[in-house]
N, C-alpha and C positions, 0 to 999 in steps of 0.2 A: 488566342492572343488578340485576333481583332473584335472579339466579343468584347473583351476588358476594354480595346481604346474606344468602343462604341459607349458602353456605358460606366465608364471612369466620369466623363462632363457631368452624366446625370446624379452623382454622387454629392451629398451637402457639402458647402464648403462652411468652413469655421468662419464667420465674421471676426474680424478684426477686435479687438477693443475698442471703447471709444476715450478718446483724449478724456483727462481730467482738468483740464484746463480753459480758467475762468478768465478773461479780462473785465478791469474797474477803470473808468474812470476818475484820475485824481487830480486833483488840485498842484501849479507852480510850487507852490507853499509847502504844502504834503511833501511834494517829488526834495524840493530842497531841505525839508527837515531830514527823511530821508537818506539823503543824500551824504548829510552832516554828521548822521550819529554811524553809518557803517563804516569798516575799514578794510583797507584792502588788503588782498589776499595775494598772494603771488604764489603760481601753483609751481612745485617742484619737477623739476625735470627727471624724466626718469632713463632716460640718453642723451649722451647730447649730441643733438643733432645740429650742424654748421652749414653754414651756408660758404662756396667755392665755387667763383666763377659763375652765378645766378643758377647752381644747382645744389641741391638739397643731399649733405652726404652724412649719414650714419657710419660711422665707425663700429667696424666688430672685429672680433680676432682673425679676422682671417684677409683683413685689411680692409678700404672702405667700398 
């Protein structure tokens, strides 16, 4: 057993991935045309979750 935690460290580790993500700089112009043709989206809740006296309470069957 302390053979293994001796040489567990020396074992390769996976590197991570690397991010796919690119920034561009763009133009006022660009960002406001942009801006103009998307619309918004309002995502569906899938509990709901209320706020009660500045805490966060989830309702479930077995009360909140």
């Amino acid at each position: 057993m302390q053979l293994l935690a001796l040489l567990l460290p020396l074992l390769p580790v996976p590197s991570a991935p690397a991010a796919a993500v690119t920034f561009h700089r763009i133009s006022a112009a660009t960002y406001a045309q942009a801006q103009r043709t998307t619309q918004s989206v309002k995502v569906p809740t899938t509990f709901p979750v209320k706020a009660l006296n500045g805490q966060l309470v989830i309702p479930t069957t077995a009360g909140p």
